[in-house]
C-alpha positions as CSV (number, residue, x, y, z in Angstrom):
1,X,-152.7,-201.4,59.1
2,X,-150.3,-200.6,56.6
3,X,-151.3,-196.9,56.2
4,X,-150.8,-196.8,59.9
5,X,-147.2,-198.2,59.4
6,X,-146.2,-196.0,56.7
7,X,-147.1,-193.1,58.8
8,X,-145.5,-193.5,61.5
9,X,-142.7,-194.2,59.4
10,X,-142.9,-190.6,57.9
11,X,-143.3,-189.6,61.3
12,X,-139.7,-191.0,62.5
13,X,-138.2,-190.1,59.3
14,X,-139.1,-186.5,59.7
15,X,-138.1,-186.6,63.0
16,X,-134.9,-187.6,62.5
17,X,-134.4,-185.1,59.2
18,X,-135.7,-181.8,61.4
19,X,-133.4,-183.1,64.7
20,X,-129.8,-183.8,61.9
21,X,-131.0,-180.3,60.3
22,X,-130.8,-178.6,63.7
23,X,-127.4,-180.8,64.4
24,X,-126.3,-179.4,61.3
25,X,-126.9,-175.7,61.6
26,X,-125.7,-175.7,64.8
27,X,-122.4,-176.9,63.8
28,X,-122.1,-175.0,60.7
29,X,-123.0,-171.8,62.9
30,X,-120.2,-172.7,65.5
31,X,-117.5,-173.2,62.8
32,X,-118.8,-170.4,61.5
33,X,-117.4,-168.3,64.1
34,X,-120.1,-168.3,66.8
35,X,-118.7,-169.5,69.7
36,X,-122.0,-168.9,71.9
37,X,-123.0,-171.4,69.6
38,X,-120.2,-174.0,69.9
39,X,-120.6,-173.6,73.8
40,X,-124.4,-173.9,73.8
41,X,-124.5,-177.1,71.4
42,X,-121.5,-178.6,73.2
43,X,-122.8,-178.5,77.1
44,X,-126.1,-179.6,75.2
45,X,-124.5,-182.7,73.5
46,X,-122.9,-183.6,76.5
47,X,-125.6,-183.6,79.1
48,X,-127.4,-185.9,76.7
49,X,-124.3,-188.1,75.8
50,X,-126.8,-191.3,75.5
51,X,-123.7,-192.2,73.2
52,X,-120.8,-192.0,72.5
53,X,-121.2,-190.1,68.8
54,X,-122.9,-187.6,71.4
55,X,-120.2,-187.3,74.0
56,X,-118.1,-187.2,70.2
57,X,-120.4,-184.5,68.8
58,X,-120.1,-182.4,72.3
59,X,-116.3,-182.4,72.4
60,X,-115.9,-181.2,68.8
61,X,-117.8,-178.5,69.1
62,X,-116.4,-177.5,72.2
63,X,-113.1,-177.8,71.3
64,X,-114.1,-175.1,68.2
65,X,-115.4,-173.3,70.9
66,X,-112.4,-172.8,72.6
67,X,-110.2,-172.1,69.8
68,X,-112.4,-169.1,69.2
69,X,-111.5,-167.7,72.6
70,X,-115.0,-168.7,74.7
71,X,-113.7,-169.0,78.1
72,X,-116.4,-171.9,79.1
73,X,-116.1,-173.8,76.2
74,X,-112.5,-174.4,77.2
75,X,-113.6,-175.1,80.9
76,X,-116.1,-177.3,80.2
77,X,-113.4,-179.0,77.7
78,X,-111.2,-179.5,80.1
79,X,-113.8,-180.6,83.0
80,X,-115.0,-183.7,80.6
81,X,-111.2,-184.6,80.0
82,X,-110.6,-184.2,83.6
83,X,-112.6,-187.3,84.0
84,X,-111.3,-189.5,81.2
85,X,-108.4,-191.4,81.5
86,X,-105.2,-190.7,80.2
87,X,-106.0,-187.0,79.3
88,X,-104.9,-185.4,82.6
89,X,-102.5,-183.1,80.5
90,X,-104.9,-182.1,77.8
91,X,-107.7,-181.4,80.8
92,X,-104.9,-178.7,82.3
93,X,-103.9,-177.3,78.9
94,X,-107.8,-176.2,78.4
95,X,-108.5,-175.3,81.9
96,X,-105.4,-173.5,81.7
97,X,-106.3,-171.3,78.9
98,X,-110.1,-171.1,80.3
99,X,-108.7,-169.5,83.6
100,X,-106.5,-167.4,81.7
101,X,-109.6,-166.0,79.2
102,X,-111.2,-165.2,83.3
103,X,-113.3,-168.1,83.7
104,X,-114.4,-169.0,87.4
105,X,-114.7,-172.5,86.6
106,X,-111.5,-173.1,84.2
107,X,-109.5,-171.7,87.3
108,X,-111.3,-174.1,89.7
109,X,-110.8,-177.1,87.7
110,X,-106.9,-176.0,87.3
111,X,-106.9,-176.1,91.2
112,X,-108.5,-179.2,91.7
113,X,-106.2,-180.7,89.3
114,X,-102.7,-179.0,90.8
115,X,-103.8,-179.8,94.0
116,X,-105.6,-183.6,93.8
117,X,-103.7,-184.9,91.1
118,X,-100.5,-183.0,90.3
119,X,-99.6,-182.1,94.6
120,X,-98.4,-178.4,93.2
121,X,-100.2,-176.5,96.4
122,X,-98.9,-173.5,95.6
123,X,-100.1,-173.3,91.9
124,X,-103.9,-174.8,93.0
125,X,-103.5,-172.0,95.5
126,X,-103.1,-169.4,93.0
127,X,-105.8,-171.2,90.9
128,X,-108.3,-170.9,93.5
129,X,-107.6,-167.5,94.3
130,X,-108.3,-166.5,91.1
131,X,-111.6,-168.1,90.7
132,X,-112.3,-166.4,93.9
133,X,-111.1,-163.2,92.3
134,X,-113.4,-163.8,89.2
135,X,-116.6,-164.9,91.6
136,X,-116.7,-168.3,92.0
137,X,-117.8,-168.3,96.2
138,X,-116.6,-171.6,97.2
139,X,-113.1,-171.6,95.5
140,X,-112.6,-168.4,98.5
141,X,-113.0,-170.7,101.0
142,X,-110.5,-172.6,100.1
143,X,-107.1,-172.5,102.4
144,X,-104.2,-174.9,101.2
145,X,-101.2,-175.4,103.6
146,X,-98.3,-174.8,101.7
């Protein structure tokens, strides 16, 4: 019984060692300069978020992500603060600079916030036109009265 407990204990310990290794590296890549990386690990971290260190861990790197000029790191940023309270600003700041690094999704979350939260019309107009422009289908459907 106790050989049994001792290794599944080396079992869960190892586990946990390979998985914080693989945390570890990742991060150390994305600060690195790898911004593939710090989008990758990010989106990962935060379809996951079991937790909140998660949602933590999935915001840092994406955050790094963007500062290194990844286009979906900052839309992805700015789609998770879209939906927490408080950060409406910060959300528009990193959708912002995701639609203007070309991202199809940085410009549609731009839209949706100029348009449902802020009333601009004519700047979600613009935003959807150019997430239209860089390929995103349904944002060309989309015909505000101004």
């Amino acid at each position: 019984m106790f050989k049994k407990f001792i290794s599944i204990l080396i079992f869960i310990t190892s586990f946990v060692l390979v998985n914080n290794f693989k945390l570890i590296r990742s991060v150390a890549e994305c600060y690195m300069g790898d911004s593939e990386m710090c989008e990758e690990k990010g989106k990962h971290y935060f379809s996951k978020s079991d937790s909140s260190s998660d949602l933590f861990i999935s915001i840092q790197l994406l955050t790094k992500g963007c500062e290194l000029e990844s286009p979906e790191s900052c839309a992805h940023l700015g789609m998770i603060l879209m939906k927490k309270e408080g950060t409406i600003n910060e959300a528009k700041e990193y959708l912002s600079k995701s639609c203007k690094l070309r991202s199809k999704k940085g410009c549609f979350g731009l839209g949706m916030i100029y348009e449902e939260v802020l009333n601009e019309k004519a700047k979600a107009q613009d935003a959807y036109n150019n997430s239209c422009r860089f390929g995103f289908k349904k944002a060309c459907d989309i015909k505000l009265e101004i």
